[in-house]
C-alpha positions as CSV (number, residue, x, y, z in Angstrom):
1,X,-54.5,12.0,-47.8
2,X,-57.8,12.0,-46.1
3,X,-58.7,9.8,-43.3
4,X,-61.5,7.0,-43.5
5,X,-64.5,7.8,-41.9
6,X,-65.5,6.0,-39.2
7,X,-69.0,5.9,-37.5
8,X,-67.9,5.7,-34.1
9,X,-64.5,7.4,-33.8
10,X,-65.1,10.4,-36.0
11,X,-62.1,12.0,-35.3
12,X,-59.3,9.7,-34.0
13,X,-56.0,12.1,-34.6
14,X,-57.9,14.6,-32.1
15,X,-58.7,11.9,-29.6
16,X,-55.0,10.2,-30.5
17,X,-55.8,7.3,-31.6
18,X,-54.4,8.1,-34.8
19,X,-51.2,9.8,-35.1
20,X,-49.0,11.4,-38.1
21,X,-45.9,8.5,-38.9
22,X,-44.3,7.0,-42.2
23,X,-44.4,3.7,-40.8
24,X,-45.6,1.0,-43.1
25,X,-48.7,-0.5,-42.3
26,X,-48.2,-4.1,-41.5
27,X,-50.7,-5.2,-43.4
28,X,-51.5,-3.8,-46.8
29,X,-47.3,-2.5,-47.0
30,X,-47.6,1.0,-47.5
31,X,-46.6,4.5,-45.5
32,X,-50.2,6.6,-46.0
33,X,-48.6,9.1,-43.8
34,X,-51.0,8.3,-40.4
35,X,-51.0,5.5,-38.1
36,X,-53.2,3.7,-35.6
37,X,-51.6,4.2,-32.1
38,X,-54.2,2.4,-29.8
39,X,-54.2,-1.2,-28.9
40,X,-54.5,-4.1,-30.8
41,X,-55.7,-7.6,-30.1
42,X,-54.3,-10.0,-31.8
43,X,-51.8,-13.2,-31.4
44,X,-49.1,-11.3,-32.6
45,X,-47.4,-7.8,-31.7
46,X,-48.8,-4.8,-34.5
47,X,-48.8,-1.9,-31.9
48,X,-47.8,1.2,-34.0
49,X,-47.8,-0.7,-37.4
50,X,-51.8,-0.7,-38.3
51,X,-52.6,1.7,-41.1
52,X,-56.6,3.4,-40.3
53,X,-57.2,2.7,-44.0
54,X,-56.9,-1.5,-43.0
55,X,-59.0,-0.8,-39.8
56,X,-61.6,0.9,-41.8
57,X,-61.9,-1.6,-44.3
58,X,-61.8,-5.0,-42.2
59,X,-58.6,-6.2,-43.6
60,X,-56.8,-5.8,-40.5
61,X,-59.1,-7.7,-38.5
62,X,-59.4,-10.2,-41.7
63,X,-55.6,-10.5,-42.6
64,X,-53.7,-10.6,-38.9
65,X,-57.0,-11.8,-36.6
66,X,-56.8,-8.1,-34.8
67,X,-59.7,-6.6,-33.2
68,X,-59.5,-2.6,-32.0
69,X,-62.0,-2.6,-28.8
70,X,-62.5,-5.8,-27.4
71,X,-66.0,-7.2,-27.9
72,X,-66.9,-8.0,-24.4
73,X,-66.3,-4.2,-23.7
74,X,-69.1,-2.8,-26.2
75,X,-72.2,-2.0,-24.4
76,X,-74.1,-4.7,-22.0
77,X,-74.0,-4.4,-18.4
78,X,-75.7,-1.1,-17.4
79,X,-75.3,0.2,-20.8
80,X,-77.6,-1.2,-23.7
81,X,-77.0,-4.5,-25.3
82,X,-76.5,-3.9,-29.5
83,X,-76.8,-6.1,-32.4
84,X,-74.0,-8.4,-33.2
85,X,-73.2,-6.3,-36.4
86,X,-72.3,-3.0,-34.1
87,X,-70.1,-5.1,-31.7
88,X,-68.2,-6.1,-34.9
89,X,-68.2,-2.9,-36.3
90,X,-66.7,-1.3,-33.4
91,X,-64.2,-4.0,-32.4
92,X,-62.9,-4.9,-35.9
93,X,-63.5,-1.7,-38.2
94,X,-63.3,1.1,-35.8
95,X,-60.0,2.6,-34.0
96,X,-60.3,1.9,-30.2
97,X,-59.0,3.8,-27.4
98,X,-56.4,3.0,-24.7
99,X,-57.7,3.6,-21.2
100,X,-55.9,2.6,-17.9
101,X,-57.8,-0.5,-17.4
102,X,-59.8,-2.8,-20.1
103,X,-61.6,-0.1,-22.1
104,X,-65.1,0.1,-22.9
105,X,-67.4,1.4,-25.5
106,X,-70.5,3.8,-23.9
107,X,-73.9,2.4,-26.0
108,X,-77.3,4.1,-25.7
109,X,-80.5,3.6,-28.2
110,X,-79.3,0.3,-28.9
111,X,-76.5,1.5,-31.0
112,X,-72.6,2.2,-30.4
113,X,-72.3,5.9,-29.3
114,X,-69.3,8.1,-31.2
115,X,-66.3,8.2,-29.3
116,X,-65.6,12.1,-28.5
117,X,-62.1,11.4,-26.4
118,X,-60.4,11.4,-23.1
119,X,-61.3,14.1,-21.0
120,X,-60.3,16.0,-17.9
121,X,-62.4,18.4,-15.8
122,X,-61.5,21.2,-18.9
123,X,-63.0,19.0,-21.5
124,X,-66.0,18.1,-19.4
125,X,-66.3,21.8,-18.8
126,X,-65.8,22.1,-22.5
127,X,-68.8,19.7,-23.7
128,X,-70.7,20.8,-21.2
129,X,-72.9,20.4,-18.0
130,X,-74.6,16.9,-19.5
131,X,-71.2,15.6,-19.8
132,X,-70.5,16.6,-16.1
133,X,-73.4,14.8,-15.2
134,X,-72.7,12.1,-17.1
135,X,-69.3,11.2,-15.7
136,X,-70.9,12.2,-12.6
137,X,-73.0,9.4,-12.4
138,X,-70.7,7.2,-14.0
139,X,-68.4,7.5,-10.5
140,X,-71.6,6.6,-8.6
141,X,-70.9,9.8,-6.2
142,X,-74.1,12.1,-5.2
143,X,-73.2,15.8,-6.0
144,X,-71.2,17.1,-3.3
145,X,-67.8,17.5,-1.8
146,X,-66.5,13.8,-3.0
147,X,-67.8,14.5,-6.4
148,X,-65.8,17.8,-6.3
149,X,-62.9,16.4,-5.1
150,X,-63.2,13.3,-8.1
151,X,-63.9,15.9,-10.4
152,X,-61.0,18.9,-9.7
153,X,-58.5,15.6,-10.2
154,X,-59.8,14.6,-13.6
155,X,-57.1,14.5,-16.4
156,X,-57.3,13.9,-20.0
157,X,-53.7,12.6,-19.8
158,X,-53.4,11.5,-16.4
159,X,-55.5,9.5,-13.9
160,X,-58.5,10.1,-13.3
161,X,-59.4,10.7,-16.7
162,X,-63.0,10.2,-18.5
163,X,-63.7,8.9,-21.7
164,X,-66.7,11.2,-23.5
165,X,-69.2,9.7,-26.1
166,X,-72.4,11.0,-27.5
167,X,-75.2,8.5,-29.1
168,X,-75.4,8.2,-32.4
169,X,-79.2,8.3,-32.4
170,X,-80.5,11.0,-29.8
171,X,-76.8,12.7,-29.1
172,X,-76.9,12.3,-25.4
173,X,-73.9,12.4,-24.0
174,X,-72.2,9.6,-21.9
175,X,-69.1,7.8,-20.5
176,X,-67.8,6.4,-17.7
177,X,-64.3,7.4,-16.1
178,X,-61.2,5.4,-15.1
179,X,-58.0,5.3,-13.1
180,X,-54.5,3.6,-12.9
């Protein structure tokens, strides 16, 4: 069975927010053969019980009150601000992530950007100098021996890790990183 597609996780069983499982989803009842394996807000408990087909369609978020992302973390701050619709989008009909603090969701052009994945120095090697740069400047840290020192202990699994998106509208790369 194919996936729904969704805007701004295009591929959630590569970035493992989606994994393979005959659980039956929580709320519509039935084993599709995938489930969503990030976190869930909600009053009650659904980790590992969320079919993507639910997220995708808002009946998660309409039936148990769960949201994916939480809504303060999409955009604002130093990232741009996005229409109410987006936020919503991305919070209630859009896998989230789990990070090792409260995550966030990178926005640029005044839309969500697509969520690419964790990433460790290989996978920042692997998309590329922008995204480097990107996390880079992210940490704050001029280019240099701290940045190299940040940079050799990024992990895609581990801590430091940094979480890779590219906007929707001009495909620039962006992120921010994280630690336990």
């Amino acid at each position: 069975m194919q996936l729904p597609a969704f805007r701004y996780h295009p591929d959630p069983i590569a970035t493992g927010s989606v994994v393979p499982s005959a659980v039956e989803c929580v709320c519509c009842g039935q084993a599709r053969g995938f489930i969503y394996a990030g976190p869930v807000y909600a009053l009650e408990e659904y980790d590992g019980t969320i079919c993507p087909w639910c997220i995708a369609d808002g009946s998660a978020h309409e039936k148990l009150d769960a949201s994916f992302t939480d809504e303060a973390g999409v955009g604002g701050g130093e990232w741009d601000e996005v229409p109410d619709e987006v936020i919503e989008e991305v919070a209630y009909r859009t896998p989230g992530f789990s990070g090792w603090q409260q995550e966030r969701w990178w926005t640029h052009c005044g839309d969500a950007a697509r969520f690419l994945g964790p990433a460790g120095r290989a996978e920042l090697a692997a998309h590329g100098p922008d995204a480097v740069t990107a996390i880079r400047i992210s940490t704050g840290l001029p280019e240099g021996p701290e940045w190299q020192e940040f940079f050799a202990g990024l992990e895609r699994d581990g801590s430091p890790t940094a979480y890779l998106f590219r906007c929707t509208n001009c495909q620039q790369i962006g992120g921010y990183q994280d630690f336990d």
